[in-house]
N, C-alpha and C positions, 0 to 999 in steps of 0.2 A: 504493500500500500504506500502512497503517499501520502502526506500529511497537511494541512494545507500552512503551516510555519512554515515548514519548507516551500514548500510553493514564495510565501511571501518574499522569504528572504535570497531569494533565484528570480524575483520578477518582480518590475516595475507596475506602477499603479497603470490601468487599463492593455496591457499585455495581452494575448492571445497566446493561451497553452495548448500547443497539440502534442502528441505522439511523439512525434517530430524533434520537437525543440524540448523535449524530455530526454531522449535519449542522445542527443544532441550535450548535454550536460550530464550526461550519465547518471542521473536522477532513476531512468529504470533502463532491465535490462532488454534488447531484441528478444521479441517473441511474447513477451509477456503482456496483460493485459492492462488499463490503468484503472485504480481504485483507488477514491480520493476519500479520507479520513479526515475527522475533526480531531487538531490539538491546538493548544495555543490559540493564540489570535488571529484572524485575518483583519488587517485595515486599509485595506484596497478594492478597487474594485479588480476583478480578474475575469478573462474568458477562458473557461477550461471546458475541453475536449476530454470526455473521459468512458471508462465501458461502466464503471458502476463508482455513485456516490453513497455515501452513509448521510440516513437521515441530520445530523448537525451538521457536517457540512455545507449540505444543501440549504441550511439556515443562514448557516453564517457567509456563503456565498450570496446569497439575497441579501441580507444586511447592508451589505457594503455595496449595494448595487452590480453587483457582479451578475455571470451568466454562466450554467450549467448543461452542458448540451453532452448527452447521450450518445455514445457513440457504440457501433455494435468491434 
């Protein structure tokens, strides 16, 4: 899983997170899926691209104006 402190502290306020520029920072590995986890803070807004979130995150990504898009 990711976390979404990590996320914060790997991307700027309005960023677009795919796949891509995950593993691009080696955040995850080829082949795997993405799942994003509540820890810590988010204070940004973010666009994450991911195959499954956990209920708090999907909060705390709204919160902050952010955007959760599902990806298969």
């Amino acid at each position: 899983p990711i976390y979404l402190d990590t996320l914060r502290d790997h991307f700027s306020s309005d960023d677009i997170i795919t796949r891509d520029e995950l593993l691009k920072l080696e955040l995850i590995r080829k082949g795997t899926g993405v799942k994003i986890k509540a820890r810590g803070v988010l204070d940004k807004p973010l666009t994450i691209f991911a195959n499954e979130f956990d209920e708090d995150a999907l909060k705390m990504i709204c919160l902050t104006n952010g955007k959760a898009i599902k990806i298969n």
